[in-house]
C-alpha positions as CSV (number, residue, x, y, z in Angstrom):
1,X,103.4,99.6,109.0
2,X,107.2,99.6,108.3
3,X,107.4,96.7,111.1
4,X,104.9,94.8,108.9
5,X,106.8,95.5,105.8
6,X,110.4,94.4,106.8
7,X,108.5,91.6,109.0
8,X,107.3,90.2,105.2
9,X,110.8,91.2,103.4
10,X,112.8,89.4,105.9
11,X,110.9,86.2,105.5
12,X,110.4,86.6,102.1
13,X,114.1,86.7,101.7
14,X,115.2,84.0,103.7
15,X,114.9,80.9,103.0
16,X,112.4,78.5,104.3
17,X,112.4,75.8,106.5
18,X,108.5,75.1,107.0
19,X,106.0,76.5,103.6
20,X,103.2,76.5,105.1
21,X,104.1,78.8,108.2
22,X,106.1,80.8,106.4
23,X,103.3,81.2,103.5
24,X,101.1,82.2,106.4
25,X,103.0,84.8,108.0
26,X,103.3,86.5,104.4
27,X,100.1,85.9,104.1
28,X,98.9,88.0,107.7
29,X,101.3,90.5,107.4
30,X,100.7,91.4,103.7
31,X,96.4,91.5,104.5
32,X,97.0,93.8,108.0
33,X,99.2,96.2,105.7
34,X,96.4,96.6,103.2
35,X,93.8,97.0,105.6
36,X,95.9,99.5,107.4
37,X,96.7,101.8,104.5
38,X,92.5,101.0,103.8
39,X,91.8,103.0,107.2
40,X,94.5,105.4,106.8
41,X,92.9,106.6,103.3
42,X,89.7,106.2,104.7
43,X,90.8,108.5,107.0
44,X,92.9,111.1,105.3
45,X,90.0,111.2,102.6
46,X,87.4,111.5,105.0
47,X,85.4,109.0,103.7
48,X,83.5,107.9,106.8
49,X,81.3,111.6,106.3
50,X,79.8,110.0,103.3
51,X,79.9,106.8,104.1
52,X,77.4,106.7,107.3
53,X,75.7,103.4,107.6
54,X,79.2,102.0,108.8
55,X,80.3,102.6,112.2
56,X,84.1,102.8,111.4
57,X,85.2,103.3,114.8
58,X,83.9,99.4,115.8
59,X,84.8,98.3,111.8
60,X,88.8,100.2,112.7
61,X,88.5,97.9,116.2
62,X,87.5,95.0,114.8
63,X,90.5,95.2,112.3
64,X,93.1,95.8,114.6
65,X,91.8,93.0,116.9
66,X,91.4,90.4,114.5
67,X,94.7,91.4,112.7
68,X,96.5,91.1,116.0
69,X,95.3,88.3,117.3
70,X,96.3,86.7,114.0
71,X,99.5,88.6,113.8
72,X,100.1,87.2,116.8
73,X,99.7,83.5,116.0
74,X,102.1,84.1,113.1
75,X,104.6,85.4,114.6
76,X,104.8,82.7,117.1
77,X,104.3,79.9,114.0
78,X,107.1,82.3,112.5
79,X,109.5,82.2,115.9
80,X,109.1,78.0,116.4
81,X,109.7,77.5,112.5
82,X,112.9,79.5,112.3
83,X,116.0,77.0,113.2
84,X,118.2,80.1,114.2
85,X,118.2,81.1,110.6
86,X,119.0,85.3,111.1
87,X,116.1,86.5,108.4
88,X,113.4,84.1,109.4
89,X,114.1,85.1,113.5
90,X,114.0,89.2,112.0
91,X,111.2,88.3,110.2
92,X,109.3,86.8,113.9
93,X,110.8,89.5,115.6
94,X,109.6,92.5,113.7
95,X,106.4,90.2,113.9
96,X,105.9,90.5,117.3
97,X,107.3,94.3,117.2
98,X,104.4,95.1,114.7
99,X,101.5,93.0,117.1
100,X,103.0,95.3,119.9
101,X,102.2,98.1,117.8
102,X,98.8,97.0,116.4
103,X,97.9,96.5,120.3
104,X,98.7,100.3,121.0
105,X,97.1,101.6,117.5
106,X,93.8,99.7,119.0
107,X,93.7,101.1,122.5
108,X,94.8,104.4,120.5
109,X,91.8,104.3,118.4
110,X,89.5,102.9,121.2
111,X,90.5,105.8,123.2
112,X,89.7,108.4,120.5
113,X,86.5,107.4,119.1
114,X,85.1,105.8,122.1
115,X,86.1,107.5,125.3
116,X,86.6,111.2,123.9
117,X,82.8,111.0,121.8
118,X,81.5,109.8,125.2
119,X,83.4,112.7,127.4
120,X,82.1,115.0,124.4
121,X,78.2,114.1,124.9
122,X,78.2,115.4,128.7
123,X,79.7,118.7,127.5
């Protein structure tokens, strides 16, 4: 999350040599954070007891896979569009830091919900 958050200072900062790339990196980075602090108080809350027609596990997958694919794409956008200015190359670089770090929250979670309820249901 902080990655996310200086990623979107940085650029926001800075200033721009392409809008539209730029607008769109603000535009990932801001959505992923709000989705991820949606899990995280979906979590700490436990709101998925009461809320049991979703399967979060696959909804908490999906998220992180979709945000990081985008995230991804941004970033690159991001690193192509920044003409060596020092804030807009931060702002791609803590990009890609934060895709690295979506990737290992989603095999994280994938390896929670999935492998450990599946271990469980033999035990």
């Amino acid at each position: 999350q902080i990655a996310l958050l200086v990623a979107f200072i940085s650029v926001n900062n800075s200033p721009w040599t392409d809008y539209s790339a730029y607008s769109y990196f603000q535009i990932v980075t801001m959505c992923d954070l709000v989705m991820i602090l949606f899990f995280y108080i979906i979590h700490i809350f436990r709101i998925y007891r009461k809320l049991t027609c979703v399967s979060w596990p696959l909804a908490e997958f999906l998220h992180y896979l979709i945000g990081t694919i985008l995230l991804l794409i941004a970033s690159i956008v991001a690193a192509s569009k920044s003409y060596n200015l020092t804030g807009l190359v931060a702002g791609a670089t803590f990009g890609f830091l934060a895709t690295v770090l979506c990737v290992l929250s989603m095999w994280s979670s994938y390896k929670v919900s999935c492998i450990t309820q599946s271990t469980s249901k033999y035990h």
